[in-house]
N, CA and C of each residue as an Amber inpcrd file, in Angstrom:
protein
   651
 -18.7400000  -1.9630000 -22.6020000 -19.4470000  -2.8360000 -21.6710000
 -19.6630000  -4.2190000 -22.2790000 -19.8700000  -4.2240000 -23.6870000
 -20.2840000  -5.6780000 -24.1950000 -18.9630000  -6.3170000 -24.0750000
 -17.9580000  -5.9660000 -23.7990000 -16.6150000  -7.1440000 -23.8530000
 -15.8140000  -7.2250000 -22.2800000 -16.6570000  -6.4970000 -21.2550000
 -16.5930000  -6.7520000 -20.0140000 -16.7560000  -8.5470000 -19.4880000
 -17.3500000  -9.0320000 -20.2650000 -18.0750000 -10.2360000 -19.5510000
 -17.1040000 -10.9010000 -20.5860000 -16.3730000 -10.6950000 -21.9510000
 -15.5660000 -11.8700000 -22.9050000 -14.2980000 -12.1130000 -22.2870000
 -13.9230000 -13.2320000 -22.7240000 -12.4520000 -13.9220000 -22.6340000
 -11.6830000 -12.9480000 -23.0410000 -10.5350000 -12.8810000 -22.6820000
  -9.0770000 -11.8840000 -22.4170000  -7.9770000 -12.6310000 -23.0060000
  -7.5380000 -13.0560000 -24.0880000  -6.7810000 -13.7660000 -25.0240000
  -5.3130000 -13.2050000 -24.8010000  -3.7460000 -13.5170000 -23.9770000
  -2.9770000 -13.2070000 -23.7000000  -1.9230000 -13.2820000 -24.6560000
  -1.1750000 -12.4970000 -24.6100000  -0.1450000 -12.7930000 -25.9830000
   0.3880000 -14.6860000 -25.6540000   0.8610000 -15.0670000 -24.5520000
   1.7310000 -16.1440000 -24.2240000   0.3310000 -17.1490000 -24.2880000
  -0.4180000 -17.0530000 -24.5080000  -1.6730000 -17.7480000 -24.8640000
  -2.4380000 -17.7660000 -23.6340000  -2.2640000 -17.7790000 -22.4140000
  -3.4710000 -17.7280000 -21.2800000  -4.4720000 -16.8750000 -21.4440000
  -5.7370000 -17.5340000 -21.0270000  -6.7130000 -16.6890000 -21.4740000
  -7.6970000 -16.3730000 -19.5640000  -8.0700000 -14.9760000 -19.8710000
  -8.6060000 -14.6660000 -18.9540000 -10.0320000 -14.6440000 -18.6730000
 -11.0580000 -15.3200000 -18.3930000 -12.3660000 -16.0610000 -18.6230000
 -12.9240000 -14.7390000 -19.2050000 -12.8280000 -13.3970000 -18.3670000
 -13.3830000 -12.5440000 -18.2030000 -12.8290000 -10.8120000 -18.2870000
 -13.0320000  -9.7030000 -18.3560000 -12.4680000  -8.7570000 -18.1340000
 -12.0920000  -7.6910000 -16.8960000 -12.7830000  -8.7370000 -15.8760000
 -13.0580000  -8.3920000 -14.6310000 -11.6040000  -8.9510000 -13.6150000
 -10.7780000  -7.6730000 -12.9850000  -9.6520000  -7.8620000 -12.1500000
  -9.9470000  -7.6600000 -10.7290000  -9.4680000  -8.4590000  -9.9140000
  -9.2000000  -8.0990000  -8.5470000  -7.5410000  -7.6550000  -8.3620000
  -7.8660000  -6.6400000  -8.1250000  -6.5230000  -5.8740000  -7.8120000
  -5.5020000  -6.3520000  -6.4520000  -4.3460000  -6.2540000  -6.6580000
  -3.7770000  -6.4850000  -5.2250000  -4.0870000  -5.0870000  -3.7630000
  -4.0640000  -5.6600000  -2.8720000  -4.3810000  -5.2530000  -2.0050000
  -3.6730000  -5.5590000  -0.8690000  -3.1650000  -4.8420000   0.3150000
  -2.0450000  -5.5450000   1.3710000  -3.2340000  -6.1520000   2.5070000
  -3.6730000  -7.3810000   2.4750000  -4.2550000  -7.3390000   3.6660000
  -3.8260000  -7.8500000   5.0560000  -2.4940000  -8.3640000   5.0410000
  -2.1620000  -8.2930000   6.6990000  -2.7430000  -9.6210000   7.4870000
  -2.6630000 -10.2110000   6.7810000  -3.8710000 -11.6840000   7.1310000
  -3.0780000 -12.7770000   7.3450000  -1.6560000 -12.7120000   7.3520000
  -1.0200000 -13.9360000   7.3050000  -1.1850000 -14.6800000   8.4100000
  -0.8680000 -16.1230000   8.5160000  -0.7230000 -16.8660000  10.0520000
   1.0270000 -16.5260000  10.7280000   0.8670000 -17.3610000  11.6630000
   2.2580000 -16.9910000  12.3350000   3.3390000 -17.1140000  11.4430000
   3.2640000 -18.1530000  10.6140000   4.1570000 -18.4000000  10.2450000
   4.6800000 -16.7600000   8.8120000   3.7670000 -16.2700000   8.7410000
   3.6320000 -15.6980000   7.4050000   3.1470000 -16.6990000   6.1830000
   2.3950000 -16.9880000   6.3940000   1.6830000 -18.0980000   5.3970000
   0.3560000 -17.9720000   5.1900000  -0.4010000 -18.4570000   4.1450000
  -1.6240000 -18.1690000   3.5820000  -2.6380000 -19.0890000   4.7540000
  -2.6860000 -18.5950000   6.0990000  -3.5790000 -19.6370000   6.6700000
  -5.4640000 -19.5340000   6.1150000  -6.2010000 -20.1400000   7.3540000
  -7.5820000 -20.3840000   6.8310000  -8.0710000 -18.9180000   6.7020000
  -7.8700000 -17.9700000   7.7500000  -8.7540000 -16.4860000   7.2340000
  -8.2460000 -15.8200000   6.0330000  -6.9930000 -15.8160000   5.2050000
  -6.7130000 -15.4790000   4.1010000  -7.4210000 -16.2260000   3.0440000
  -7.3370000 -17.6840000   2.8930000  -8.0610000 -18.3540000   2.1580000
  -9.4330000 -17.8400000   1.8650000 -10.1220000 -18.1440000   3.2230000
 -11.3760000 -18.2740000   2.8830000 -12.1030000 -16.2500000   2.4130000
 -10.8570000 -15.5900000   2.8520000 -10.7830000 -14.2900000   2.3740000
 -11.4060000 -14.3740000   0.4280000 -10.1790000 -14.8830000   0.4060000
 -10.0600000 -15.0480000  -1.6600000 -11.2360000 -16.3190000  -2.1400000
 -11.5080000 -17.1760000  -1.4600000 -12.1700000 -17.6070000  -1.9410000
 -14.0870000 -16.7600000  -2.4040000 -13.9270000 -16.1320000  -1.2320000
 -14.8220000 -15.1320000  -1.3480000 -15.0940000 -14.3250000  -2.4590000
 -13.8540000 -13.8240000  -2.9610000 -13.5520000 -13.0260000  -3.7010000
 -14.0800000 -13.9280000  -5.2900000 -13.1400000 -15.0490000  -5.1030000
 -13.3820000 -16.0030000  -6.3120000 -14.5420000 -16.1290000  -6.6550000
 -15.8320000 -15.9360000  -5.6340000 -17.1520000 -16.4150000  -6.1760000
 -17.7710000 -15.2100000  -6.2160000 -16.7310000 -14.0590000  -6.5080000
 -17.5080000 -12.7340000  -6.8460000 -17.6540000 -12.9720000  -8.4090000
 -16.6670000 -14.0110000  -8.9720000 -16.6730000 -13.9740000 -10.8250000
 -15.6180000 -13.4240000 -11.5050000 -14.5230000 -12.5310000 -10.6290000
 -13.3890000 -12.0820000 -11.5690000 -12.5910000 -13.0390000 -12.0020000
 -12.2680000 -12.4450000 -13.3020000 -11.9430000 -13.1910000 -13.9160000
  -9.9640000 -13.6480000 -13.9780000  -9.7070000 -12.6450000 -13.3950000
  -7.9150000 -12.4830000 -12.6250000  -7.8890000 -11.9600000 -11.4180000
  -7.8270000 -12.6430000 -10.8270000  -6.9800000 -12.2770000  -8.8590000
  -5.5540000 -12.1720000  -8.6000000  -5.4030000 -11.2660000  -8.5440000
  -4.0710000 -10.9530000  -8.1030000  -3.9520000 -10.5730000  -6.6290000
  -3.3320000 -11.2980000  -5.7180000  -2.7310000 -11.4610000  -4.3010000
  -2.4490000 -10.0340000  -4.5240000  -2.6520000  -9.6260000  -2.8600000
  -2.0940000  -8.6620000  -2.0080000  -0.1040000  -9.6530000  -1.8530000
   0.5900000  -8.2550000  -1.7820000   2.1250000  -8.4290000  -1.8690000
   2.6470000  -9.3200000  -0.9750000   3.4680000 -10.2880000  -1.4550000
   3.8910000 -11.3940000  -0.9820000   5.8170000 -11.3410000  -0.4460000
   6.3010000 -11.1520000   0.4820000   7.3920000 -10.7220000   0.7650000
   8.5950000 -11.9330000  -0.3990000   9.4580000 -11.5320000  -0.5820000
  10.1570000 -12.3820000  -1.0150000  11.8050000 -12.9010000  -0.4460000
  11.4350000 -12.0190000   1.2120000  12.2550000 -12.2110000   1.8540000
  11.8950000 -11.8600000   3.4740000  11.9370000 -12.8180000   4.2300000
  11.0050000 -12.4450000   5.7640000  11.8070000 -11.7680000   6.6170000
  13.3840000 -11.3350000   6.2270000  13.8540000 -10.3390000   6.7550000
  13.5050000  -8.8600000   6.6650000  12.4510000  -8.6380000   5.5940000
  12.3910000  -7.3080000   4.7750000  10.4890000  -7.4660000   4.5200000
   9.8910000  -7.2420000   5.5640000   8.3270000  -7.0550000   5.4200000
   7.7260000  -5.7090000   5.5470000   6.6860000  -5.6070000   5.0540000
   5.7660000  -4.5790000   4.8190000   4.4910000  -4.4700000   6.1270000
   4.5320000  -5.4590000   6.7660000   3.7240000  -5.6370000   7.6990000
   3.8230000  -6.2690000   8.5480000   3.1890000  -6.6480000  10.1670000
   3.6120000  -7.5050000  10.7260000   3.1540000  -9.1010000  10.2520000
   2.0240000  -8.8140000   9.4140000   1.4250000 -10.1630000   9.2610000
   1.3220000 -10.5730000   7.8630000   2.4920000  -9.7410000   7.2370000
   3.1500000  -9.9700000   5.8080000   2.6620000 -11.6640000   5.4050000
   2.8900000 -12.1610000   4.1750000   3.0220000 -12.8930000   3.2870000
   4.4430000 -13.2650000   2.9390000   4.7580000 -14.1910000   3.3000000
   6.2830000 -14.6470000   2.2600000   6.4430000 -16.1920000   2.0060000
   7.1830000 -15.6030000   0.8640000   7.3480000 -16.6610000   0.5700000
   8.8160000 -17.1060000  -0.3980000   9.2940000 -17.9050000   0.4280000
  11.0210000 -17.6650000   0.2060000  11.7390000 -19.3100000  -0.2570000
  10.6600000 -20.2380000   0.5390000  11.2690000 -21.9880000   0.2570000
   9.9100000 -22.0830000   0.5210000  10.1010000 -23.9360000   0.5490000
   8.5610000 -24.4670000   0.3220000   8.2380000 -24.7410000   2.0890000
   8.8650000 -24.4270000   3.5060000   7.9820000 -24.8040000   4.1590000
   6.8190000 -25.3140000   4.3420000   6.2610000 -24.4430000   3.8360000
   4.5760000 -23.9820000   4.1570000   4.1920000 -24.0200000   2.8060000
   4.7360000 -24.3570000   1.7460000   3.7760000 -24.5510000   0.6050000
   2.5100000 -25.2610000   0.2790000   2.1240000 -25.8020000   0.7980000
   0.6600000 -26.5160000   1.0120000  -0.0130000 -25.0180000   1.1110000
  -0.2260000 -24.7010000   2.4420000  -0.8420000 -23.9910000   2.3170000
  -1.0740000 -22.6290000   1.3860000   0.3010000 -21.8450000   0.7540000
   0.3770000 -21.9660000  -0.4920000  -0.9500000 -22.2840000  -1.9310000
  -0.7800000 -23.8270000  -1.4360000  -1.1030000 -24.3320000  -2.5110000
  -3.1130000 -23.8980000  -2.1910000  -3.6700000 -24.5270000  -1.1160000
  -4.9990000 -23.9940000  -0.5650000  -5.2910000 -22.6140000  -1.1020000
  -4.2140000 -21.3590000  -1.0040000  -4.6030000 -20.1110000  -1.3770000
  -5.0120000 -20.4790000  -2.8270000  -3.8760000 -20.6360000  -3.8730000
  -4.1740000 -21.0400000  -5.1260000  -5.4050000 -21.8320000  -5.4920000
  -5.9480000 -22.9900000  -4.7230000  -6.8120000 -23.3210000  -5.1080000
  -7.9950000 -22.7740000  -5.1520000  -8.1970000 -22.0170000  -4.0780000
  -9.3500000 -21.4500000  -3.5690000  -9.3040000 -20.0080000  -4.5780000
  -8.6750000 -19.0850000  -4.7430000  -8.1050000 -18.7400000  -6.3190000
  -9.0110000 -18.7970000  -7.3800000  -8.4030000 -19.9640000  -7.3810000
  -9.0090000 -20.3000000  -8.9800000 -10.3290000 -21.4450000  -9.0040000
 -10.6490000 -21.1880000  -8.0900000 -12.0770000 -22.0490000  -7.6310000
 -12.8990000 -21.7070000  -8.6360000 -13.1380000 -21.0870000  -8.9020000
 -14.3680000 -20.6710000 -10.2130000 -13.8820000 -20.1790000 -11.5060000
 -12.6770000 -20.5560000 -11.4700000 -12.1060000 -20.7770000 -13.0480000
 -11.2830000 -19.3390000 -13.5020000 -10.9410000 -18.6700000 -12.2840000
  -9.9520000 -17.6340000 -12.4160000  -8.6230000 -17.7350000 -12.3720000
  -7.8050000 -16.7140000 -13.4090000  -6.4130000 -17.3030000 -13.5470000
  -5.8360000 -16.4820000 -11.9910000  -4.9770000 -16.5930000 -11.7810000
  -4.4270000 -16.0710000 -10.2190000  -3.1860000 -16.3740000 -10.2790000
  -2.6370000 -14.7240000  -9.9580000  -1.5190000 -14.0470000 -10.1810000
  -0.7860000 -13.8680000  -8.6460000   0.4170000 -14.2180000  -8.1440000
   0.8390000 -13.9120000  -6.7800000   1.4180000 -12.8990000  -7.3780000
   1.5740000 -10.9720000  -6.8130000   1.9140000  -9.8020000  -6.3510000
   3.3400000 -10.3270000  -5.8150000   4.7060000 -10.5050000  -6.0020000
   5.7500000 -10.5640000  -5.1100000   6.5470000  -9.2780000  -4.9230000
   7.0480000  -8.9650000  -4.2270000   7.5870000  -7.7210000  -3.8670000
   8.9240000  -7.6500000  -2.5280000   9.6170000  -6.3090000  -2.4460000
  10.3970000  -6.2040000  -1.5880000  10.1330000  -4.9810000  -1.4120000
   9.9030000  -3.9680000   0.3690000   9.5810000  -2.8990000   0.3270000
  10.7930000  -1.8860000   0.3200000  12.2990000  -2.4890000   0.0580000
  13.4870000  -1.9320000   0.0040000  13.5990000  -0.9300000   1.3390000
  13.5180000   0.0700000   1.4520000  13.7980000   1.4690000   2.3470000
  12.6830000   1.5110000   2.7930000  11.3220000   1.2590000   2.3100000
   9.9750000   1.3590000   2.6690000   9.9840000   0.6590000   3.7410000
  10.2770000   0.4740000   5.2980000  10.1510000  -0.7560000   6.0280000
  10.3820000   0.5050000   7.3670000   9.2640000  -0.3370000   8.0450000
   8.5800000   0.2930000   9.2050000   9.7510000  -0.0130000  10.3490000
  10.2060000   1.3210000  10.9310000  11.3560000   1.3410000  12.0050000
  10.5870000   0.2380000  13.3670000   9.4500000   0.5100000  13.3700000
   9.5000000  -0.5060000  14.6640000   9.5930000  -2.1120000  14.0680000
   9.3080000  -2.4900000  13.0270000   9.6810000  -3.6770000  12.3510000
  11.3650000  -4.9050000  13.1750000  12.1250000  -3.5320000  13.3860000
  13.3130000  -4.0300000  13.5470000  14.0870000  -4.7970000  12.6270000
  13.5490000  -4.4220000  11.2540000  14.1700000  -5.0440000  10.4980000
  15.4710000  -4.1790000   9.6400000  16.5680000  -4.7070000   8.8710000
  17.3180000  -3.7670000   8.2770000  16.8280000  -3.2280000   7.0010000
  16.7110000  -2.0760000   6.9770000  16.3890000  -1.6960000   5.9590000
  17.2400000  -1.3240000   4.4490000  17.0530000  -1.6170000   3.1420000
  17.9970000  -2.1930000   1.9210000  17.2900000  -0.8290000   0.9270000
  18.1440000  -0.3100000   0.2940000  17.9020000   0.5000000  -0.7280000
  18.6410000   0.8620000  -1.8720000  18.1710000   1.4720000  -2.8850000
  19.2420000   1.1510000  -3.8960000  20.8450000   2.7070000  -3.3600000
  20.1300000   3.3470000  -2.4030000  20.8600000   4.1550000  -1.7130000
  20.2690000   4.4540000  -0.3680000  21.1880000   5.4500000   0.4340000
  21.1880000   5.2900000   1.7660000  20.0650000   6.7880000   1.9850000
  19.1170000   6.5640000   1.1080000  17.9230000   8.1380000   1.3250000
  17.1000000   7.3940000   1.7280000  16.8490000   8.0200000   3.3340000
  15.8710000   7.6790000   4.3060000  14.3380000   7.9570000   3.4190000
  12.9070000   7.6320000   3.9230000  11.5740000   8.2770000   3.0860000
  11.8010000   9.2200000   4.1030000  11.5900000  10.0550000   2.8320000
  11.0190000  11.5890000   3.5710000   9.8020000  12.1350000   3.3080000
   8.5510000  11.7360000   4.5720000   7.6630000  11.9440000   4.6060000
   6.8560000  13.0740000   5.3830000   7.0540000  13.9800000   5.2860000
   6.4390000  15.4520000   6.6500000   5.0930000  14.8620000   7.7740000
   6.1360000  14.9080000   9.2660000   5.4190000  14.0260000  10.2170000
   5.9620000  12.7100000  10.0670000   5.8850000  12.0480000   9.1470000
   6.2740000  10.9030000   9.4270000   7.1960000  10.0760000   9.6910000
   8.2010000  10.5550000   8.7810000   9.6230000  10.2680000   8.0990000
  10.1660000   9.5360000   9.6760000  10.0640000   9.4400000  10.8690000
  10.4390000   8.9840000  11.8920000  10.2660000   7.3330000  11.9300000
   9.2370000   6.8160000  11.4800000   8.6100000   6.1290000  11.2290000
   8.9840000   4.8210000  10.5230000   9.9030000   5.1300000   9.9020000
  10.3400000   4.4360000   8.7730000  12.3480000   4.0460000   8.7450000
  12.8380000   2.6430000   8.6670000  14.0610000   2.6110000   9.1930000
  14.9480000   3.4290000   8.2180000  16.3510000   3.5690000   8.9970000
  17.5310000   4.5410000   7.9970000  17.5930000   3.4130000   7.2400000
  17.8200000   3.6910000   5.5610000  18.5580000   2.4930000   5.3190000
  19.5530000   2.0690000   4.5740000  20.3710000   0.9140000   4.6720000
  21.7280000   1.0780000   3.7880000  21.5090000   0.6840000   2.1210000
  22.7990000   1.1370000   1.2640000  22.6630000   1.3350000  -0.0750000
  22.8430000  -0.5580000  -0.0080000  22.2810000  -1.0410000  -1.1910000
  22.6340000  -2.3120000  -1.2550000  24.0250000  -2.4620000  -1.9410000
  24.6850000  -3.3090000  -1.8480000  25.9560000  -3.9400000  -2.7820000
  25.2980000  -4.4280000  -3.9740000  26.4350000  -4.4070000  -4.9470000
  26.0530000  -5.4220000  -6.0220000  25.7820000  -6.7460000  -6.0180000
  26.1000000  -7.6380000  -5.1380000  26.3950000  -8.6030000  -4.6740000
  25.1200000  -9.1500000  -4.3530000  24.1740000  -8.2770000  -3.4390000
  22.9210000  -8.1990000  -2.8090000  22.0030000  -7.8940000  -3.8100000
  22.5780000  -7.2830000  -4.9400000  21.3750000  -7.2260000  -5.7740000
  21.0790000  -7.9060000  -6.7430000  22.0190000  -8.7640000  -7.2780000
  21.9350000  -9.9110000  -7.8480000  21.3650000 -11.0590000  -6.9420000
  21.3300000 -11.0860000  -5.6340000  21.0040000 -12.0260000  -4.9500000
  19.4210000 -12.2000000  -4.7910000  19.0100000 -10.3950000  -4.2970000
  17.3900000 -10.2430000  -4.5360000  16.9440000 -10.4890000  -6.0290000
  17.4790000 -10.4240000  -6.9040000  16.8860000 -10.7090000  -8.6250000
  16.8260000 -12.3720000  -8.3060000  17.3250000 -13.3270000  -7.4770000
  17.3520000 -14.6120000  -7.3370000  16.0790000 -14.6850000  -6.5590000
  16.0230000 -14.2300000  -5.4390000  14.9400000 -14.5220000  -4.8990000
  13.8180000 -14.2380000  -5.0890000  13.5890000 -13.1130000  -6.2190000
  12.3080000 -12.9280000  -7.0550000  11.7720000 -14.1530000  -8.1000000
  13.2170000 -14.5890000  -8.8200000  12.7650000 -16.0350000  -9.8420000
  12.4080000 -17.4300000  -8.6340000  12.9810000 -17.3050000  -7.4920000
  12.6500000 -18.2240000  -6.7200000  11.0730000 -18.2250000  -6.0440000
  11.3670000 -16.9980000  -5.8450000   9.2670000 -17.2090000  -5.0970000
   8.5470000 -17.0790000  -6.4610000   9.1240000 -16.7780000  -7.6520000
   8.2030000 -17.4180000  -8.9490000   8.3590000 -18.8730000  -9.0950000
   8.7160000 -19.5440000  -8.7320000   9.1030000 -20.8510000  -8.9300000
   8.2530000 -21.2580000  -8.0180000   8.0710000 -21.2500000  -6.7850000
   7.8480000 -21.6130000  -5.6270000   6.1350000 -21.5090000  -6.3640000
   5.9850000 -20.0320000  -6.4440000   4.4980000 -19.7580000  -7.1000000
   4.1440000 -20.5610000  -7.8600000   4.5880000 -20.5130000  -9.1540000
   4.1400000 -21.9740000  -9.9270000   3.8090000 -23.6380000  -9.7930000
   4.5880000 -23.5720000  -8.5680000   4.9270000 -25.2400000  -8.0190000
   3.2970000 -24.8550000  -7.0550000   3.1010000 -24.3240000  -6.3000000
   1.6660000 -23.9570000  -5.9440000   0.7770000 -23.7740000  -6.3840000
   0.7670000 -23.2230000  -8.0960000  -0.5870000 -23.3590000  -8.5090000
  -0.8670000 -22.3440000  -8.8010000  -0.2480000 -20.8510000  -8.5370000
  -0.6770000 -19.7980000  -9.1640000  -0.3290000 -19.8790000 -10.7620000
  -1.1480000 -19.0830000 -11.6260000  -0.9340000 -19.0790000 -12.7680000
   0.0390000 -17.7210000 -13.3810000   0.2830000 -17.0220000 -12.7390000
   1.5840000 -15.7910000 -12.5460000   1.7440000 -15.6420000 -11.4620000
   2.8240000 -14.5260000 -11.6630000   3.3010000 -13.4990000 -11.0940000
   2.9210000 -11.7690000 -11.3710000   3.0770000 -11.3190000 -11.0110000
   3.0130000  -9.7500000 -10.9160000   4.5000000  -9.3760000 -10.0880000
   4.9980000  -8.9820000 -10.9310000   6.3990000  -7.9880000 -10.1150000
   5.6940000  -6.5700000  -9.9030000   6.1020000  -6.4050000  -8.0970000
   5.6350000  -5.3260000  -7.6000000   6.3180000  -4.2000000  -8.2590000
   6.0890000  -2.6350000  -8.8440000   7.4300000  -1.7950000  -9.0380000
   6.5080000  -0.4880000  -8.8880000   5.8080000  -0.4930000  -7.9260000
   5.3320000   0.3460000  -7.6610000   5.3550000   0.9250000  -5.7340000
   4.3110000   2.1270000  -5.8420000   3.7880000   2.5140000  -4.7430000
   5.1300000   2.5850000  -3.4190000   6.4640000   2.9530000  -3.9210000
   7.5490000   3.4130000  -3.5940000   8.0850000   2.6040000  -2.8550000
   7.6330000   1.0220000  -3.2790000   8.5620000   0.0840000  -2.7530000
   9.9060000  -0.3070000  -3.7360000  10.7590000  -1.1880000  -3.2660000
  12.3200000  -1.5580000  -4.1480000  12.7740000  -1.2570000  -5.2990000
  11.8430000  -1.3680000  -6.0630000  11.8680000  -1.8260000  -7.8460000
  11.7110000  -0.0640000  -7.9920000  10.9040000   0.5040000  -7.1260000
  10.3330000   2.0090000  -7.9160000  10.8860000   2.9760000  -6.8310000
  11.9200000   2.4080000  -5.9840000  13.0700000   3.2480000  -5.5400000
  14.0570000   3.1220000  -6.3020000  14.6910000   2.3180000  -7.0520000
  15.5900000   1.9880000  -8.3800000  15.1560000   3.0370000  -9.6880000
  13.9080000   3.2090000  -9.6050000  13.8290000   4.1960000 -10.9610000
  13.6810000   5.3190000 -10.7870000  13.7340000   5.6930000  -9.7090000
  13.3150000   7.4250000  -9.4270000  15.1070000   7.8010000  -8.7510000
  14.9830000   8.7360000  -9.7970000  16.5880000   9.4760000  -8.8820000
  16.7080000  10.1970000  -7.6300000  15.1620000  10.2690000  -6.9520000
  15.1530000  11.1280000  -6.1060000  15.5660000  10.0770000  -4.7990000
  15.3270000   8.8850000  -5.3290000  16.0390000   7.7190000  -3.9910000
  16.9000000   7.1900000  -4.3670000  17.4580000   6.6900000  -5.9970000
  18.4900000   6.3610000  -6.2750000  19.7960000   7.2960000  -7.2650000
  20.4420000   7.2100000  -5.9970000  21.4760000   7.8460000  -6.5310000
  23.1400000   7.3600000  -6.6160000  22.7590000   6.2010000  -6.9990000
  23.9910000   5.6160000  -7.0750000  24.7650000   5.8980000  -8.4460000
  26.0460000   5.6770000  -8.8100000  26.5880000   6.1440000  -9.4720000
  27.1160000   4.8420000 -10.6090000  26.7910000   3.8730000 -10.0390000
  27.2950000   2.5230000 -10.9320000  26.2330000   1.6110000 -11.6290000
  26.2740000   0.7730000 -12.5460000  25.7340000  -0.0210000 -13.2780000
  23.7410000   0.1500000 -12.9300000  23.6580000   0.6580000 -11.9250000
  22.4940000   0.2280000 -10.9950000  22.0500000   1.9860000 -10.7820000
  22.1980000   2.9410000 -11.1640000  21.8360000   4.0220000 -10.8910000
  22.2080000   4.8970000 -12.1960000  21.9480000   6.5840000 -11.9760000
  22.1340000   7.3660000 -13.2210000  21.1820000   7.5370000 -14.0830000
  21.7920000   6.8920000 -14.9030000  20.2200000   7.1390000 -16.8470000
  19.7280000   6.4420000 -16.2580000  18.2730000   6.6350000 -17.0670000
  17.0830000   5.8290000 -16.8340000  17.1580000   3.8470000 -17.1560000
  17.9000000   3.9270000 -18.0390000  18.4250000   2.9230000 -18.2310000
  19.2220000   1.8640000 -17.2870000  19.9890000   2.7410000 -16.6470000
  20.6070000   1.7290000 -15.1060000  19.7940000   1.7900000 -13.9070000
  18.8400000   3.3370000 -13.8870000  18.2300000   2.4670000 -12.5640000
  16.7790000   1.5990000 -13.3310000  16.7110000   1.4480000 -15.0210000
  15.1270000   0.3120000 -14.7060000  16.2440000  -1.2800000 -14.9310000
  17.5650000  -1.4410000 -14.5370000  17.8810000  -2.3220000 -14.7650000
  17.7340000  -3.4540000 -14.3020000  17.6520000  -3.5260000 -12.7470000
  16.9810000  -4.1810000 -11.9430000  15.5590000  -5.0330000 -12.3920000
  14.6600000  -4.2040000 -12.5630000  13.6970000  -4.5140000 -12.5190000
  13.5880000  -5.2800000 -13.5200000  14.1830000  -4.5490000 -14.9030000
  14.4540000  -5.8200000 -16.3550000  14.9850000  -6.6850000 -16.1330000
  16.1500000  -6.8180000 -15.5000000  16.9570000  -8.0050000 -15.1420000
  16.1860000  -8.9440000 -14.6110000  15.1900000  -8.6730000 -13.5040000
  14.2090000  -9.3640000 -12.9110000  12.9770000 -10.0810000 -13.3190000
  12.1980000  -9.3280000 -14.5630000  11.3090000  -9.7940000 -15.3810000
  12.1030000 -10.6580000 -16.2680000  13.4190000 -10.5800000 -16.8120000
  13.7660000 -11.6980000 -17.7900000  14.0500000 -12.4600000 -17.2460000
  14.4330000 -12.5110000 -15.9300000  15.1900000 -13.6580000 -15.4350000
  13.9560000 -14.6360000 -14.4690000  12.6960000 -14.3630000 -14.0270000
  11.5220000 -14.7860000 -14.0120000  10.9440000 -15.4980000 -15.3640000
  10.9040000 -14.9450000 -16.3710000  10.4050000 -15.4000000 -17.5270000
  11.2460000 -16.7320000 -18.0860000  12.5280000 -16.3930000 -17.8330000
  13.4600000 -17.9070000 -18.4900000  13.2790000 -18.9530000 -17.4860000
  12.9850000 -18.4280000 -16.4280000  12.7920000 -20.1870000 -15.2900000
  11.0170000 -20.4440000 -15.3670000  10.1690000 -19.8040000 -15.1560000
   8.5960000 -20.4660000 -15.3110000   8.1070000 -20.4310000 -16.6800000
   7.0120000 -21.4030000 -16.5900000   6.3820000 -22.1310000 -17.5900000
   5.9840000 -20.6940000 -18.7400000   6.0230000 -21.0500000 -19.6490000
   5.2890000 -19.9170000 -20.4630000   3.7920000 -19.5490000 -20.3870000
   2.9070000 -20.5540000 -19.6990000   1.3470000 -20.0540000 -19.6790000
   1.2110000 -20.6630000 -18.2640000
């Protein structure tokens, strides 16, 4: 408890005021555009004057063909980066570092969405009751998956140029990244599937290739 309330000293040197996290969370708050309008803002700013000391965004699409919700977050070019930038500020309003959550829900993507659904193979979720629910979806190409590892360093870029102080790569809760490591959805047979080693390749490929384009702190 006594080092709850101290500074959080990061290897890359950022320091975290406090030991206190706000976790990501999906909240569905976007404006039309999918953008951080005023009820998201003034959402986090809320949050900000709770005192944590790291905020990390609810998941931010990194492609508006491929959402998690109808009122998803993305963020893909700078349209709408201003507002963007408002989330960030409001953020770090009380001196918290703030992390954007980016993510892709791969196969995870809601059939009434109408969107196509991308996986590291063509295994529908199989959920009892639900599994209807959710689109068929196709295996990605190689081609496509080098392309999504681009658009992950790009909405880090985009992030930084806004004002967040990270990223968080999503690789959880059985979206893209953590359909790539489980064999029970990926079962591809090339560079990108198999040992544990080809399906966490993705996701490594993705953290290094984030890390060589943004700032170090």
């Amino acid at each position: 408890m006594s080092k709850l309330f101290q500074p959080l000293h990061l290897p890359n040197g950022t320091v975290i005021p406090n030991r206190i996290a706000k976790a990501a969370m999906e909240e569905n708050l976007a404006d039309a555009d999918h953008a951080p309008g005023p009820v998201l803002t003034r959402l986090y700013r809320a949050w900000a004057e709770g005192g944590a000391g790291l905020i990390i965004t609810g998941n931010v699409m990194v492609d508006r063909h491929a959402l998690t919700g109808p009122a998803g977050v993305v963020l893909e070019d700078d349209a709408h980066l201003p507002r963007f930038e408002a989330w960030a500020t409001a953020c770090r309003s009380q001196g918290a570092q703030a992390w954007l959550q980016i993510n892709h829900p791969g196969r995870q993507l809601m059939a009434s969405m109408g969107q196509p659904a991308l996986g590291p193979s063509a295994v529908p979720v199989d959920i009892p009751g639900l599994s209807k629910l959710f689109a068929q979806p196709v295996a990605l190409e190689e081609r496509q998956i080098e392309q999504l590892i681009q658009r992950y360093v790009n909405t880090a870029l985009l992030a930084e140029r806004a004002g967040f102080s990270g990223v968080q790569v999503h690789a959880a809760h059985g979206y893209l990244f953590s359909q790539f490591l489980s064999p029970l959805s990926n079962r591809r047979s090339d560079d990108w599937g198999g040992s544990l080693e080809n399906r966490a390749r993705i996701l490594l490929r993705t953290v290094e290739a984030v890390r060589a384009q943004v700032a170090p702190q």
